[in-house]
N, C-alpha and C positions, 0 to 999 in steps of 0.2 A: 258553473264553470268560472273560472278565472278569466276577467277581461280587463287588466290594467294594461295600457302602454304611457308611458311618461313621453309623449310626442316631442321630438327633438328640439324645433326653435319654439314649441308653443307651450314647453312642461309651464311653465310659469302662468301663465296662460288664466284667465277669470272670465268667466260665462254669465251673463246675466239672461234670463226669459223676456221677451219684448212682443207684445202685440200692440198692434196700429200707434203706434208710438208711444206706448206707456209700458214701464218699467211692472211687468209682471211682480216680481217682488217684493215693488214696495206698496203696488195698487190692491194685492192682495195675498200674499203669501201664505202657502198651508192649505188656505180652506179649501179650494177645492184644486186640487191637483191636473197636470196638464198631463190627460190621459189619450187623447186624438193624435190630434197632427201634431208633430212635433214643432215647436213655435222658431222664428230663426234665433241664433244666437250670434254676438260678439265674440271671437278671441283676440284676445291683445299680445302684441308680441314687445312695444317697445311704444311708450312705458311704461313700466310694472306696478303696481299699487303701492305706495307709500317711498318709491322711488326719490333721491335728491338728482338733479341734473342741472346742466349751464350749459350756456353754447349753443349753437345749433346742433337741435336732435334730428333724428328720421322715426318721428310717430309711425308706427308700424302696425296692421288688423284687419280681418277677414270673419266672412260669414262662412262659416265651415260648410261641404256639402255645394256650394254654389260656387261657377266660375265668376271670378273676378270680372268678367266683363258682365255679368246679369245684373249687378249691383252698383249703386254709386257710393261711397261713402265720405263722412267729415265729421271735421272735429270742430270743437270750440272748446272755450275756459270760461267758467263760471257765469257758463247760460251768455255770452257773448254772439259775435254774430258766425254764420258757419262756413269752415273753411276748405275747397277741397281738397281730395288726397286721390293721386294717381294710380293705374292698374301698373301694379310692379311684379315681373317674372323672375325679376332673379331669387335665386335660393329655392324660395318658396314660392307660388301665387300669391299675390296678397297686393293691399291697398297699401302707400306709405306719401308720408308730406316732409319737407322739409320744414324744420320750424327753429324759428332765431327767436330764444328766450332771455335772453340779453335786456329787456326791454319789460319782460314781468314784473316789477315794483312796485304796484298799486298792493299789493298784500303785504308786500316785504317778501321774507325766504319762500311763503307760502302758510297753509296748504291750499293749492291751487285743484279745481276739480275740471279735470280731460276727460270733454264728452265726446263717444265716439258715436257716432248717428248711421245707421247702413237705411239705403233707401232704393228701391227697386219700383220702377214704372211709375215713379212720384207718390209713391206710398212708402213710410216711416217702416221698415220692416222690424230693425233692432235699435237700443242704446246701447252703453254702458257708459258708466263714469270711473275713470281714475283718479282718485286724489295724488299730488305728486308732490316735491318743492322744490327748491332750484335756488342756487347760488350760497348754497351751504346749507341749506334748512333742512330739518332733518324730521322723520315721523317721531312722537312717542316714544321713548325707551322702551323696548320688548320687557325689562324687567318688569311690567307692570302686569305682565303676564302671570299670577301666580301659581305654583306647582302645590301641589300634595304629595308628600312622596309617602307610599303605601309601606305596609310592610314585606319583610324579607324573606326569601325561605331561607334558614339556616339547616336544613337536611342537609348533608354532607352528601348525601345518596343523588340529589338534585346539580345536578351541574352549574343549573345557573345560582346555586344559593347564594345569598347577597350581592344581586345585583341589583344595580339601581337601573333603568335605561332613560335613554335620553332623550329629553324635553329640545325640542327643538325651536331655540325663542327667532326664529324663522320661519316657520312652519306656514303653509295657506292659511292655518285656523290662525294662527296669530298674525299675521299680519292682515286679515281680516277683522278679526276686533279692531286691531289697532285704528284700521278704517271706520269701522263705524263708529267709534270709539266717542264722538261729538253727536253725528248725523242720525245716530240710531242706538242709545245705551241700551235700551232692550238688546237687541240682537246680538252688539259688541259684548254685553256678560255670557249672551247664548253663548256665543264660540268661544268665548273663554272657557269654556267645559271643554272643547276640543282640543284650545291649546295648551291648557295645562296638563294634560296627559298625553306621553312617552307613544310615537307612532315612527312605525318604519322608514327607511328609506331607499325608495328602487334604484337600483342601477342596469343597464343595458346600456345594447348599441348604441344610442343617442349619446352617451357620455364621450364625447372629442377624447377629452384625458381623464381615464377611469381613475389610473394612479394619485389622481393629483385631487379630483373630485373624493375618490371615496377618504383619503389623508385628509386630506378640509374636514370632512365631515366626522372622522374620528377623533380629530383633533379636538373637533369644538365640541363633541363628549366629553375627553381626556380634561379639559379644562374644567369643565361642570363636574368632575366627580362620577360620573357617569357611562356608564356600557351600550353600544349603537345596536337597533338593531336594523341590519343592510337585508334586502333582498336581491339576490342574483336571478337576474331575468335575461338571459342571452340566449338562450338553447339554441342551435340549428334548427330551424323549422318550428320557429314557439307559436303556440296558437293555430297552429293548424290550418293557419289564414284565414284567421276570424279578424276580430278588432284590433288584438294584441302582436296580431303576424311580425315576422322580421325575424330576429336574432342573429347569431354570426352566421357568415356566409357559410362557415365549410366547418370539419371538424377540428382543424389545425387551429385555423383564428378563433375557436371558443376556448381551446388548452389555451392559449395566448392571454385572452381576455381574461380569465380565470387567474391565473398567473398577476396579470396586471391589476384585481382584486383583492389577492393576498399581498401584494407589494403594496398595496395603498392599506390595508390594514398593520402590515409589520406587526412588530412583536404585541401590541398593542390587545384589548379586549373587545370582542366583538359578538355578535349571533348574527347567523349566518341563517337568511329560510333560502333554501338552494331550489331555484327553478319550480315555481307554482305550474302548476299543471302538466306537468312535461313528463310523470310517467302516467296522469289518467287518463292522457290524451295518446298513448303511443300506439294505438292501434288504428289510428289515423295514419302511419308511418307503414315504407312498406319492412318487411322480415328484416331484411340488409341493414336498413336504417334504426329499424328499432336496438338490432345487437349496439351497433354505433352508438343512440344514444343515453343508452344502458352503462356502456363503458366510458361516456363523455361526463355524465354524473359521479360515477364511482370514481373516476381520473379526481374529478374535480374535489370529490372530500379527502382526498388524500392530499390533492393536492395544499385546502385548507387547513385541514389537522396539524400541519408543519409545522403550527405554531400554537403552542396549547391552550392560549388565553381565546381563540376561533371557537365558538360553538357552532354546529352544523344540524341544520335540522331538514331533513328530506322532505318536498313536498308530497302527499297521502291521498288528496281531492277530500271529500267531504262523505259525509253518513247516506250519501241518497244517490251513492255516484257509482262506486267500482264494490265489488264485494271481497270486502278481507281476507280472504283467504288467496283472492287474484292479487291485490296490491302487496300483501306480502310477498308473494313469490317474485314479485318487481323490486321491493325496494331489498331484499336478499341478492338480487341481482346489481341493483345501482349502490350495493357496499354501503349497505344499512350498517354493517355489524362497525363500519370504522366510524360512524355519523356517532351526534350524541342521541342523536332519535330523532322521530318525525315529526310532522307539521299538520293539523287536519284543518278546513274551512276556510282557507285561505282565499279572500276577496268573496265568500258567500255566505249566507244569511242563517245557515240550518243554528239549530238551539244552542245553548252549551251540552245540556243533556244530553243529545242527542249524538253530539262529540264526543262526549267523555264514555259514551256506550261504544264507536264507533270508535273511538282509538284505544279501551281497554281491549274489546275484540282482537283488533288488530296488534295492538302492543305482545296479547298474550300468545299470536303463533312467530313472536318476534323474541321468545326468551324476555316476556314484562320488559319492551323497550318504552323507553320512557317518550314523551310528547309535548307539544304544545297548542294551543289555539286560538283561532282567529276570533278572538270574540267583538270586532271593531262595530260590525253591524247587524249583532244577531239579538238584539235584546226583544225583539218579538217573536225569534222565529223565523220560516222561511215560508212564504204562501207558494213556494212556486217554482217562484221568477228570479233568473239570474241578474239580468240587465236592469239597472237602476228602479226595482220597484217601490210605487210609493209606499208610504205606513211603516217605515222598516224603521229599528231604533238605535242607538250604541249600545252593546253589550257591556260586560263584565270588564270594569278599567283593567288596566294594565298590572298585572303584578305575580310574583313570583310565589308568593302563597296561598296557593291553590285550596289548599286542604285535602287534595290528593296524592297520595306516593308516587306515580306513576304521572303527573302534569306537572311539566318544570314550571311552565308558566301558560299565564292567559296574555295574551297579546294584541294590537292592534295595529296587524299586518297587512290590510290595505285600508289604506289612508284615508279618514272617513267625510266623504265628502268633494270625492275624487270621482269623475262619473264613470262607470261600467264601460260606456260607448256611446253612439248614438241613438237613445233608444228613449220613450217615455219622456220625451223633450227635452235629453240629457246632450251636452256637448260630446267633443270627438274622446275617447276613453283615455284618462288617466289626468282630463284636464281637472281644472276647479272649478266647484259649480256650487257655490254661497247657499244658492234656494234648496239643495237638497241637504248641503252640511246643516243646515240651519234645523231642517224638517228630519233628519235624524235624534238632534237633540231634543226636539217640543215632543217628540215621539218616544222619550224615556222617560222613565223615570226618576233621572238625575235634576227635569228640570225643576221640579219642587224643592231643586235646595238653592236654586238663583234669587 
């Protein structure tokens, strides 16, 4: 199953592993993975990793899972002495200090490294450190991020042929090399494998202004030469009220938000994977609700297709989930025949193989509708496990030539490196979480060409 949620004030958000007061990570990363209890974590809300600031900020961070009052937390700067930071309810729960940076100048601009310390009945529970600068100083040029751009399909029959998608020189993965980029060149080249390859971008409820977010975010495609590819995650009732739960409240507010989608794409080029798990989860739904969200999908590719540079690709669940011949009858119903085709494996681990049997199957009681696949973290396989399991690797990069007639593209449609949930001593779902993006890559076979 699908379990991304892009958590509202915490998308931004970097998880490090911490026992008894030492950085998991860095004391031993990989070898032996953290299969028990789940260890605490840091999320940081404010400030962000590689951030410039002045002035007085409001350091903002919580131990997910625990009330704010069970824990103490503080900061300091570069191993200094530690400062504390109060229980704050507004917005969110969470811990926050007031801090006058006015006065950082021993480094100059920076980079300055913000350690956040959580500590529970006088025992070190978590760190994390943010590197930041402040009073103009800036991380790194993202350019040092280098791309490969793969080859094109030029099928005319392929909808997406010749597209390029978009490298996002923002990305977790890259502004995490950026980060270690001094403190760790090992690791910083590791995610440079992440950040130089084309990965999606969720949007949902969490987004204040869809319009204005997903425009940014096409925008700074359009500028690169490059095609976005967006995922719409809103559905009424998404997830089933597992990790991913929320969506629009009703059915009106998702035509809205939908709506507010294609106005932030305009005329523009885009691919479009429409609502992961929302027809293999509908029987979760009662009769009433499922007709609704049947017609809330098909609304919605119509409502996409308005503009013909939109690709729309329905989400399918995966080869170990729904049996083809039920999920056809679904996506015949959620207005497959207006879409440009499906979507299979989206946020889960099954093979390629295993896809490309499972969406020819399927494509074929679909009139050979054409497809696409998640291949972000399937390059081993799937043992199993949905939630964050370890050994898992990056699949097949991103690119439009497949060598299949019938697979527009291979894709990598959840973000890798992004955790499941709270699961396998992962943070809260869809945050970043360095130690598993990292143990994706050492788990490939991509990493013998660093």
């Amino acid at each position: 199953m699908t379990k991304t949620l892009r958590a509202d004030i915490f998308k931004y958000g970097i998880s490090f592993i911490a026992i008894s007061g030492l950085i998991l990570l860095v004391s031993a990363p990989f070898i032996t993975p953290v299969k028990a209890r789940a260890a605490e974590v840091i999320q940081t809300w404010w400030p962000t990793p590689g951030v410039s600031v002045s002035g007085v900020q409001p350091f903002k961070a919580l131990v997910p899972g625990l009330d704010v009052s069970q824990y103490e937390m503080f900061w300091q700067v570069d191993g200094g002495s530690w400062n504390w930071m109060n229980s704050d309810y507004r917005d969110y729960p969470h811990k926050e200090a007031s801090v006058d940076l006015s006065g950082w100048t021993w480094r100059g601009t920076g980079p300055y490294v913000v350690n956040f310390i959580a500590r529970k009945n006088g025992v070190v529970i978590a760190t994390y450190p943010v590197t930041i600068y402040v009073n103009g100083g800036t991380a790194p040029s993202p350019s040092a991020i280098v791309t490969t751009q793969r080859p094109v399909a030029t099928d005319t029959t392929n909808p997406l042929a010749g597209f390029r998608f978009y490298v996002n020189p923002n990305s977790p993965a890259a502004a995490q090399a950026r980060e270690w980029r001094y403190s760790n060149p090992t690791w910083s080249s590791m995610m440079q494998t992440l950040a130089a390859e084309p990965a999606s971008a969720w949007f949902g409820n969490w987004n204040a202004n869809l319009t204005q977010d997903v425009r940014n975010y096409v925008s700074g495609a359009q500028a690169a030469s490059q095609v976005p590819v967006l995922v719409a995650y809103a559905i009424p009732q998404r997830d089933c009220g597992g990790y991913s739960s929320g969506g629009s409240n009703n059915p009106a507010a998702y035509a809205s938000w939908i709506d507010a989608l294609a106005s932030g794409i305009g005329n523009g080029k885009a691919v479009i994977i429409l609502e992961p798990d929302a027809l293999a989860q509908i029987t979760c739904l009662s009769s009433a609700d499922q007709s609704t969200r049947l017609s809330l999908l098909g609304n919605a590719v119509t409502t996409l297709k308005k503009n013909p540079g939109t690709k729309v690709y329905i989400d399918a669940g995966h080869s170990n989930w729904i049996d083809p011949s039920v999920m056809a009858n679904r996506l015949i119903k959620a207005n497959i025949s207006a879409a440009d085709g499906f979507v299979v494996n989206v946020s889960n681990f099954m093979s390629t193989q295993d896809e490309i049997s499972y969406g020819t199957s399927l494509g074929g009681k679909l009139n050979n509708k054409h497809f696409v696949v998640d291949t972000s973290r399937n390059g081993k396989g799937s043992d199993g496990s949905w939630c964050n399991p370890w050994g898992r690797a990056i699949g097949n990069r991103p690119t439009t030539a497949t060598n299949n007639a019938l697979i527009d593209a291979f894709l990598w449609i959840k973000v890798p490196g992004e955790s499941d949930g709270p699961c396998n001593g992962g943070p809260s779902a869809g945050v970043w979480w360095p130690s598993y993006a990292l143990g994706l890559v050492q788990n490939s076979s991509y990493i013998t060409a660093l």
